[in-house]
Each structure stands twice: as C-alpha cells, then as structure tokens.
PyMOL commands that place a pseudoatom at each C-alpha (Angstrom):
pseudoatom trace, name=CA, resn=UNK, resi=1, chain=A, elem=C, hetatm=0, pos=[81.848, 100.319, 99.494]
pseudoatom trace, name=CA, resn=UNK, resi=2, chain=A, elem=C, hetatm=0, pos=[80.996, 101.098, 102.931]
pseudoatom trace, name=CA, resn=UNK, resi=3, chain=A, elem=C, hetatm=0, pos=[83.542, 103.176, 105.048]
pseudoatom trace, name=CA, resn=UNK, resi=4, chain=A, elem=C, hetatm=0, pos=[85.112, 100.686, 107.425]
pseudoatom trace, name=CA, resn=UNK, resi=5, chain=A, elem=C, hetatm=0, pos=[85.807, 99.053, 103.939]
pseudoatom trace, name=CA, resn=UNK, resi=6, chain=A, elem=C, hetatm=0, pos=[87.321, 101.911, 103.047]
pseudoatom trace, name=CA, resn=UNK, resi=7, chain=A, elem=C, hetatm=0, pos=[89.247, 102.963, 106.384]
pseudoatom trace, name=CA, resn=UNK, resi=8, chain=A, elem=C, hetatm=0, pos=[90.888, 99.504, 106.367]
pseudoatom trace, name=CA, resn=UNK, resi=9, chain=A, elem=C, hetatm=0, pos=[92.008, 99.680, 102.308]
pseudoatom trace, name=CA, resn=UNK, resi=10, chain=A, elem=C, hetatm=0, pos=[93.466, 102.984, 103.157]
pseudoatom trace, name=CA, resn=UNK, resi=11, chain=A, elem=C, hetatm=0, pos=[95.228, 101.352, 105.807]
pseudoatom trace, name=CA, resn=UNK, resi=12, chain=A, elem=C, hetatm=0, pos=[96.398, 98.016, 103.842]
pseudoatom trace, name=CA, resn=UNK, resi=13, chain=A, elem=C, hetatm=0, pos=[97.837, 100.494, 101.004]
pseudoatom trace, name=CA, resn=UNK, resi=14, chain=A, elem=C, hetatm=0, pos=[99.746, 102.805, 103.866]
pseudoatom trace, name=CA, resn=UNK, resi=15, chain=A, elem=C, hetatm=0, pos=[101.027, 99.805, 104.843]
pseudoatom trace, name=CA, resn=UNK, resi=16, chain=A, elem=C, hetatm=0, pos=[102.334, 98.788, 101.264]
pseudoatom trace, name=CA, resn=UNK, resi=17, chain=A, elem=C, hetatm=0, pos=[103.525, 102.308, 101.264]
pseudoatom trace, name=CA, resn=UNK, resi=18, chain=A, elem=C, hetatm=0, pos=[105.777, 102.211, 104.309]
pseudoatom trace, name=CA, resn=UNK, resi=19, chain=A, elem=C, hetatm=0, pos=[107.370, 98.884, 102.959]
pseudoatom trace, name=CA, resn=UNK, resi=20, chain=A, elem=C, hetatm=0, pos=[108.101, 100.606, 99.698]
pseudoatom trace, name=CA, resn=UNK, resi=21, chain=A, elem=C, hetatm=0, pos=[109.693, 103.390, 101.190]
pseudoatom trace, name=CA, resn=UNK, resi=22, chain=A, elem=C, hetatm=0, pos=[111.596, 101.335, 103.294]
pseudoatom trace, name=CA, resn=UNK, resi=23, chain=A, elem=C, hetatm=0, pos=[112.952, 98.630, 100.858]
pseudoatom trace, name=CA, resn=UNK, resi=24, chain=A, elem=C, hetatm=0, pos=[113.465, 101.041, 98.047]
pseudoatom trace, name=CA, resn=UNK, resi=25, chain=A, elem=C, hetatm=0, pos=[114.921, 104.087, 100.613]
pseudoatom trace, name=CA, resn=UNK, resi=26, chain=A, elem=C, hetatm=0, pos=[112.425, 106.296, 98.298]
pseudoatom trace, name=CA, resn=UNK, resi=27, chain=A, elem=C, hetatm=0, pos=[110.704, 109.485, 100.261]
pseudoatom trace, name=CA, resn=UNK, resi=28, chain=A, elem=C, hetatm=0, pos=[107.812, 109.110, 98.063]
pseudoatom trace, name=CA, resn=UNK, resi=29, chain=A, elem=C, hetatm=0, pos=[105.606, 107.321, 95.957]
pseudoatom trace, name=CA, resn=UNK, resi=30, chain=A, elem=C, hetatm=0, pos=[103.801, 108.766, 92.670]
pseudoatom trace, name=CA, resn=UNK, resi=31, chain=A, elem=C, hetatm=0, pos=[100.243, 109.467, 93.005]
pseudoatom trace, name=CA, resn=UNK, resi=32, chain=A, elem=C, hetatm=0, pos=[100.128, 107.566, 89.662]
pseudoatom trace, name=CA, resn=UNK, resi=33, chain=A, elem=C, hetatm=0, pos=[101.073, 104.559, 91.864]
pseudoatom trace, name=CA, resn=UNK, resi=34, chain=A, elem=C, hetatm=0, pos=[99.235, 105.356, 95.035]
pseudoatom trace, name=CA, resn=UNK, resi=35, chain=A, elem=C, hetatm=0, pos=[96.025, 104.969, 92.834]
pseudoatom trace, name=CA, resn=UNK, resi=36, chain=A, elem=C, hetatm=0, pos=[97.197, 101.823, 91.182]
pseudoatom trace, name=CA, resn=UNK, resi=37, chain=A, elem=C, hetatm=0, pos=[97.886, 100.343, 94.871]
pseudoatom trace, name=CA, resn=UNK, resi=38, chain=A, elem=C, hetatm=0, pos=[94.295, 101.854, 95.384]
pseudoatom trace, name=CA, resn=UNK, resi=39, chain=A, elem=C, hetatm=0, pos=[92.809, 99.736, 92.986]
pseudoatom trace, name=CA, resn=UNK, resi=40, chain=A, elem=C, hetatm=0, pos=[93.965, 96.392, 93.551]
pseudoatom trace, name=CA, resn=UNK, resi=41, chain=A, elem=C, hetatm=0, pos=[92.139, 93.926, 95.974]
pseudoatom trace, name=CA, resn=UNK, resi=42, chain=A, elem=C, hetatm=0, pos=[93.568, 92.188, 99.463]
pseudoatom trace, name=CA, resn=UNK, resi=43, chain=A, elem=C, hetatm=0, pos=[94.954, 89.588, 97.634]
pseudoatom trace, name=CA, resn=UNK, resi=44, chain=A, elem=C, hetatm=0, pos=[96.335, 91.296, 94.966]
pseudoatom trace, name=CA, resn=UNK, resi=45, chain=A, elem=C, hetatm=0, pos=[98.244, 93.627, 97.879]
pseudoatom trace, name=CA, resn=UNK, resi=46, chain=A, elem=C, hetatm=0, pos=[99.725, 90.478, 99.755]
pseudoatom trace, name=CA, resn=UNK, resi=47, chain=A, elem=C, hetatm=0, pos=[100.722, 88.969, 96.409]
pseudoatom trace, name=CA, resn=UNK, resi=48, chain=A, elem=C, hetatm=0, pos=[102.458, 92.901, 95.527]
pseudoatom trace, name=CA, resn=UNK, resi=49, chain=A, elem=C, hetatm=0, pos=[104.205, 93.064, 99.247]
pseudoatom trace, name=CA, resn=UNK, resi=50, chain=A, elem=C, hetatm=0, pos=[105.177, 89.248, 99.084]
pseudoatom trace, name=CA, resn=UNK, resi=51, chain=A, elem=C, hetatm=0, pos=[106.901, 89.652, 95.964]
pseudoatom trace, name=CA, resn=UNK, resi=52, chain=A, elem=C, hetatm=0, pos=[108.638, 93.335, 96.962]
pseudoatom trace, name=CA, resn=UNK, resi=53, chain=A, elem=C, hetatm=0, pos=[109.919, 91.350, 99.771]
pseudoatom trace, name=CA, resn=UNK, resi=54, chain=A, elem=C, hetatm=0, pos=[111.354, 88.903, 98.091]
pseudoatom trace, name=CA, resn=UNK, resi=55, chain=A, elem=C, hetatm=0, pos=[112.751, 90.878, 95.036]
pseudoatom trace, name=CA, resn=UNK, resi=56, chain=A, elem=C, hetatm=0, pos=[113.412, 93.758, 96.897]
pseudoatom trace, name=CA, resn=UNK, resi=57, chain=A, elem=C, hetatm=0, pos=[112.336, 95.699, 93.922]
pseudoatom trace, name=CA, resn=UNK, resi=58, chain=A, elem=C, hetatm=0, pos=[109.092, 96.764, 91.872]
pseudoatom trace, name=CA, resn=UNK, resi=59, chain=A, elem=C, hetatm=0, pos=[107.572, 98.142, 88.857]
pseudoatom trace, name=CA, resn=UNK, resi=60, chain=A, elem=C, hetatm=0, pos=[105.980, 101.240, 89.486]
pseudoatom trace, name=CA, resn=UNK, resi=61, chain=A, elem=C, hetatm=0, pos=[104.343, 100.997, 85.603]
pseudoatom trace, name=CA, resn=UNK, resi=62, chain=A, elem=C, hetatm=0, pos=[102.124, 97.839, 86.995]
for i in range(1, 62): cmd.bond("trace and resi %d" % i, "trace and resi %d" % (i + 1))
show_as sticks, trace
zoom trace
C-alpha cells in the first residue's frame, strides 16, 4: 500500500472516530476497535458510518 493510500485511510478512520465519539458521547475508542476500523475498506467505512448514523449505535465486537 503506498503512503498517500495510507495517509488518506488514516484519515477516513479519524473521521469514523470523531463520529463515534460524538454520537456515542464516548472519550475513547478501544484499540481493539481502532484496528478493526483499520481493516475494513472505503466501502465497508461508509456502509459502518451510514448505519451509526442512522442507529445511533454500534457494535464494537464487529
């Protein structure tokens, strides 16, 4: 994976992050999770976010 690939990946998943912390009013997110959110693709992300928004809740055992 070349680095802009993985500067904007880090920046998708800081993203997620942020809307986490804001929906759930959590200061932090397990490392556990951080990875998971690590490993899934674009899609997979918007799909994640799209569904938090909606729900207003997630799984953090994904």
């Amino acid at each position: 994976m070349r680095n802009g690939t993985k500067d904007r990946q880090k920046a998708r998943v800081e993203v997620v992050i942020d809307i986490i912390k804001e929906i759930t009013n959590k200061e932090t997110v397990s490392e556990a999770f951080k990875d998971k959110l690590y490993a899934m693709s674009y899609d997979e992300l918007g799909a994640f976010v799209m569904d938090l928004v909606k729900t207003r809740s997630f799984d953090e055992n994904l």
